[in-house]
DOLUM-385417 format. One record per residue (C-alpha): residue in three letters; y negated, x, z negated. Coordinates in steps of 0.001 Angstrom, whole numbers. Layout:
BEGIN
{node "ALA", {Y, X, Z}};
...
This chain:
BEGIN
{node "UNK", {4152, -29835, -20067}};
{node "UNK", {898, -30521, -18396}};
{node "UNK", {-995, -29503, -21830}};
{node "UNK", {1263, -26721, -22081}};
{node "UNK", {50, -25468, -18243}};
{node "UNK", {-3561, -26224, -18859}};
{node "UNK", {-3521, -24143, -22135}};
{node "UNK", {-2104, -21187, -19928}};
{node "UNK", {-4855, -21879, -17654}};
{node "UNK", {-1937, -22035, -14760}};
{node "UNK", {-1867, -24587, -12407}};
{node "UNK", {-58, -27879, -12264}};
{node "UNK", {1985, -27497, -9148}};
{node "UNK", {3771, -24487, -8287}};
{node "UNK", {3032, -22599, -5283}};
{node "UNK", {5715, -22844, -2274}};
{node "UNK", {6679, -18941, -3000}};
{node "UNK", {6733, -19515, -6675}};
{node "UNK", {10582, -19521, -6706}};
{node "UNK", {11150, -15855, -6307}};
{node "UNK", {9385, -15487, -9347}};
{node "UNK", {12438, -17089, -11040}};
{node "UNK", {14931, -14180, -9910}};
{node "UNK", {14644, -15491, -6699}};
{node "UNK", {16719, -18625, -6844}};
{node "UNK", {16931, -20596, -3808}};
{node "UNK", {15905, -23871, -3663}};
{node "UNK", {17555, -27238, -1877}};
{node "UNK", {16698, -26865, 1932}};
{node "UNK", {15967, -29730, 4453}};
{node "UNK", {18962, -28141, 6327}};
{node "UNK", {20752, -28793, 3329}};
{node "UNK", {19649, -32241, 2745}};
{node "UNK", {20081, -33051, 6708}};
{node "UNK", {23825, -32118, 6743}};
{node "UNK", {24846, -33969, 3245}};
{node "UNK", {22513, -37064, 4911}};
{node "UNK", {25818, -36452, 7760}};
{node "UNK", {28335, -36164, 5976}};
{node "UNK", {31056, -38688, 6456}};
{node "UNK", {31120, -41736, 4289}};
{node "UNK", {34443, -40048, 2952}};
{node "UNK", {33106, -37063, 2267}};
{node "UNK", {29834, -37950, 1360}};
{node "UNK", {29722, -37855, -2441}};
{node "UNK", {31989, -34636, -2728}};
{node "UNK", {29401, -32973, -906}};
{node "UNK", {26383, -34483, -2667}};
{node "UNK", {28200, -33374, -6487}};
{node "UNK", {28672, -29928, -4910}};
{node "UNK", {24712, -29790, -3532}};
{node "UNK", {23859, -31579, -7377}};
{node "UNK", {26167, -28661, -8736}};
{node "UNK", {24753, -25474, -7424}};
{node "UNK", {21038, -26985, -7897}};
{node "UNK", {21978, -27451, -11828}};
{node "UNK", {23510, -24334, -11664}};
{node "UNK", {20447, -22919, -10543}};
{node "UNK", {18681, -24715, -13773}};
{node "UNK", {20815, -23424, -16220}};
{node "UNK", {20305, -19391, -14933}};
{node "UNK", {16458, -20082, -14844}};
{node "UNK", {16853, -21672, -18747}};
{node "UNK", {18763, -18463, -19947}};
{node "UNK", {16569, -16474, -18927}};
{node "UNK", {13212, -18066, -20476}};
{node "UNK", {15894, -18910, -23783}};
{node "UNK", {16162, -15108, -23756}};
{node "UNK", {12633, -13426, -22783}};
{node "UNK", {10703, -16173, -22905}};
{node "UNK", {7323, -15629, -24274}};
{node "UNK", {6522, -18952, -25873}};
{node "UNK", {8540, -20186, -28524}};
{node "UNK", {8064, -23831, -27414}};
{node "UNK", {9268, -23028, -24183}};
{node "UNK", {12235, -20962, -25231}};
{node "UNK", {13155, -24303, -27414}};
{node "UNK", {12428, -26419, -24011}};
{node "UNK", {14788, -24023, -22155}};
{node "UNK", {18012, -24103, -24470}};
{node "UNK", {17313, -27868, -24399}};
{node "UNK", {17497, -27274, -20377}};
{node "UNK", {20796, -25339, -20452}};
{node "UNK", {22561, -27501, -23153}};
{node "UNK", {21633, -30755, -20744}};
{node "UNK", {22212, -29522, -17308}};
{node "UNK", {25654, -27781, -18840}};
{node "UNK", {27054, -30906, -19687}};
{node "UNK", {25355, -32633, -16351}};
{node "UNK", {27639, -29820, -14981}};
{node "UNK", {30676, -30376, -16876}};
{node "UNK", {30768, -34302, -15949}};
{node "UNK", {30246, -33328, -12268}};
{node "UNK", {32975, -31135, -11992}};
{node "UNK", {35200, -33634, -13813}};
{node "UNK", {34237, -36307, -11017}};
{node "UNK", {35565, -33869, -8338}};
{node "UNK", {38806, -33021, -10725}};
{node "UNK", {37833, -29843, -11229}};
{node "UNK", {38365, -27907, -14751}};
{node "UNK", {35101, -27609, -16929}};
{node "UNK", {33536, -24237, -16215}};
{node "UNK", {32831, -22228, -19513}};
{node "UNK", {29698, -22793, -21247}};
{node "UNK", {28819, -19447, -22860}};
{node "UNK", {26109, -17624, -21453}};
């Protein structure tokens, strides 16, 4: 990946504000982080698979869209690679909170 950016001439790091070039999603938030670091040892890893959820979620909606309009067909291979991955990630997750598996298709 770090060829890949220096071929593009882009830089290494993202900027802070670089997520709302991504169709804005959010990321994790200390907030965030500060209330699962409360949580109650009972509750504790329900919360931290529902965090781990929504910020794979988050993955997968970035992926689609580069797997879709992407640019680069290296990167458009990198992405479906992305939303294949975190999918299943997403899939096992759920089934560790019982949940049903949410449906795959785009």
């Amino acid at each position: 990946m770090r060829d890949r950016l220096r071929g593009w001439r882009r830089p290494l790091r993202a900027h802070p504000g670089e997520h709302a070039a991504h169709g804005g999603m959010p990321r994790t938030t200390d907030a965030e982080l500060a209330a699962l670091a409360g949580s109650p040892p009972g509750r504790f890893e329900r919360a931290f698979l529902n965090l781990l959820i929504a910020h794979q979620d988050d993955a997968v909606q970035m992926a689609r869209l580069e797997a879709g309009k992407g640019e680069d067909a290296w990167t458009r291979r990198l992405a479906q690679r992305v939303e294949k991955s975190r999918s299943a990630e997403i899939d096992q997750m759920l089934a560790f909170l019982g949940s049903p598996r949410r449906n795959a298709s785009p």
